[in-house]
N, C-alpha and C positions, 0 to 999 in steps of 0.2 A: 914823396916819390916812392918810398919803401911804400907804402899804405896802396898804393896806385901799384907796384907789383905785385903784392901781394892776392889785387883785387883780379887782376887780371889772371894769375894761375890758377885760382881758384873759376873762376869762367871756365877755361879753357879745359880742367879735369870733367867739370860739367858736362861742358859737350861733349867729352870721351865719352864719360860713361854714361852719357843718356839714352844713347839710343839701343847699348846692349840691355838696358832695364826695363824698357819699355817696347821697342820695337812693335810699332805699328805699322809699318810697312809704309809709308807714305809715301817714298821715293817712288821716283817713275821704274817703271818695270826695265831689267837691266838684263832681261834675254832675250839674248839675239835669234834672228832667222836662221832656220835649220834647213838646209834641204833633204827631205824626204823621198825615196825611189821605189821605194817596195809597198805593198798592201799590208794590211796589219794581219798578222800570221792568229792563226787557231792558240788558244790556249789550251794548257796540257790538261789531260783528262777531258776534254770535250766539254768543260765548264763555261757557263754561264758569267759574262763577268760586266759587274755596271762601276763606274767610275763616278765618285759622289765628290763633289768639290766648291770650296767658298774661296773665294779672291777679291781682295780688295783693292789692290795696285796693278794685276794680271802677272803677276810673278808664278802665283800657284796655277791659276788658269793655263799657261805656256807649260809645265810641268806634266800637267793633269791632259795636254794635248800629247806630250810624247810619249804618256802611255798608251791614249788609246791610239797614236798613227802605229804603233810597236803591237797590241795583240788586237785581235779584233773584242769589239767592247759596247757597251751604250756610255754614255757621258751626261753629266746634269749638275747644273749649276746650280748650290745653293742660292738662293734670292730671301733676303731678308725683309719685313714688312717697310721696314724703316730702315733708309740708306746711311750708313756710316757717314761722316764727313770727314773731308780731305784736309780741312785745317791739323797742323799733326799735335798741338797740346789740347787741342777742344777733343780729339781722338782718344789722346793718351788716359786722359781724365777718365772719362767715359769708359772706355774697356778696363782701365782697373779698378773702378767702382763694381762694373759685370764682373769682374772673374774676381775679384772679393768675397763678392755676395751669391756668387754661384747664378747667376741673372743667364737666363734660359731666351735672348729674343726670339721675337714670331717669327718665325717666316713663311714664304708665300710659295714653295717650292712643292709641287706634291710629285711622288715618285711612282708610279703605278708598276701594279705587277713586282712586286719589291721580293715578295716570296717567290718569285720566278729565279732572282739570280744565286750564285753558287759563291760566288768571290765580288766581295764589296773593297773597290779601293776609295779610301773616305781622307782628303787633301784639303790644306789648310794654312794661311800664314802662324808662324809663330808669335803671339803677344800677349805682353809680361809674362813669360817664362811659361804658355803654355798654349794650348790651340785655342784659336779663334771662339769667342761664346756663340756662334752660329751654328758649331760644331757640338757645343755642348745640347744644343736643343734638336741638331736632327739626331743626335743617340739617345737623347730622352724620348723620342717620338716613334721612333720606330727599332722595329722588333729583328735583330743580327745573329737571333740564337741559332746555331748548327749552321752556319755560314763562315765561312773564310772571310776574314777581314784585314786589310790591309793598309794602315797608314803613309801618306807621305807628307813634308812638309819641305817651305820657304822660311828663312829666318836671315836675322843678320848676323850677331856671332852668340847668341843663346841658345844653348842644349835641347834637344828633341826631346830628352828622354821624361819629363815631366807630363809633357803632351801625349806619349806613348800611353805612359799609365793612367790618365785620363780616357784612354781609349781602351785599355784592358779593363778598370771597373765599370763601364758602362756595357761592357762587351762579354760578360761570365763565361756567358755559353756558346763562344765564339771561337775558333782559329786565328788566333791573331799572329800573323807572320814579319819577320823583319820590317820592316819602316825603311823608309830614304830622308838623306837632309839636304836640302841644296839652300848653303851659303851664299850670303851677299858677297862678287866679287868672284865666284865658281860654277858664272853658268855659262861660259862658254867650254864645259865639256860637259855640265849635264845630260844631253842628251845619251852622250854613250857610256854616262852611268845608269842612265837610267834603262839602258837597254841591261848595260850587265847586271843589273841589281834585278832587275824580272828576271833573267837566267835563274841567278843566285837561287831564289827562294822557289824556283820551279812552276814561275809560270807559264812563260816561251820556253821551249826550246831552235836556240840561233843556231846556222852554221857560223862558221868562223868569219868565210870567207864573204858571208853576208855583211856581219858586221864591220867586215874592212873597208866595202863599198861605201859605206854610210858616211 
């Protein structure tokens, strides 16, 4: 009997902390419908802004929509050559062997005009403790120097800030401005963080009384 409790607490720490070590995102996507009333307002300075983003359960993808409903923008899905799987240990295996070995996948995503834009917001699930390897290969592939760069990220309860720096060395000669983190469990006010968190770092400028409507 002792032997059989023992077996069982030890399971049950497991499943705690399994999914803050790995976090693959598998869960079905857990943000809600927003409604939207306004057009997406100019960005300050009359900038150029393109929205870069990879999702795998559409947690980040929903994110990466309340930016661009919020300033006016272009939007683009990273697409990888070969589709992740949804089984979530045949996943786990697999992205921590990538983000081990620093494993750069293909993808099939091509951005045209990329030197056109001014502010690159470049979005991502968090897993094992840092962004998506799809993300590592669109910053190896293309060139972000004298460009505004700006992160945001999905995760369950593991730290952004590993993924940030992953985005400042691949970014030298870049502006890289605050990040967003939207937690498993914290997206039924996302959106009107995400609205003040564009405030914040001076992309939008909101009225007040706009964002009360919202």
């Amino acid at each position: 009997m002792k032997t059989k409790l023992l077996f069982l607490f030890a399971w049950l720490m497991l499943a705690i902390t399994g999914c803050s070590a790995g976090e693959p995102q598998t869960e079905e996507s857990t943000t809600p419908p927003v409604e939207k009333t306004e057009e997406p307002v100019e960005p300050s300075g009359d900038k150029k802004v393109l929205i870069v983003y990879f999702s795998h359960t559409g947690n980040t993808r929903t994110i990466a929509g309340y930016i661009h409903d919020t300033v006016k923008s272009d939007l683009v899905e990273i697409q990888t050559a070969d589709t992740y799987t949804d089984d979530y240990d045949t996943l786990l295996a697999q992205i921590r062997e990538e983000v081990a070995s620093g494993y750069c996948p293909p993808l099939t995503t091509n951005i045209e005009n990329l030197s056109s834009y001014d502010v690159i917001f470049i979005g991502y699930p968090i897993w094992v403790e840092t962004a998506a390897p799809p993300i590592r290969t669109f910053l190896t592939t293309h060139d972000l120097a004298g460009k505004t760069v700006v992160p945001f990220c999905t995760s369950g309860t593991s730290s952004a800030e590993a993924s940030y720096r992953l985005v400042r060395s691949f970014c030298p000669q870049s502006t890289i401005l605050e990040g967003i983190q939207i937690r498993r469990g914290t997206y039924d006010t996302a959106y009107e963080r995400v609205i003040a968190w564009l405030q914040e770092i001076g992309i939008v400028e909101l009225n007040n009384e706009g964002n009360d409507e919202k």
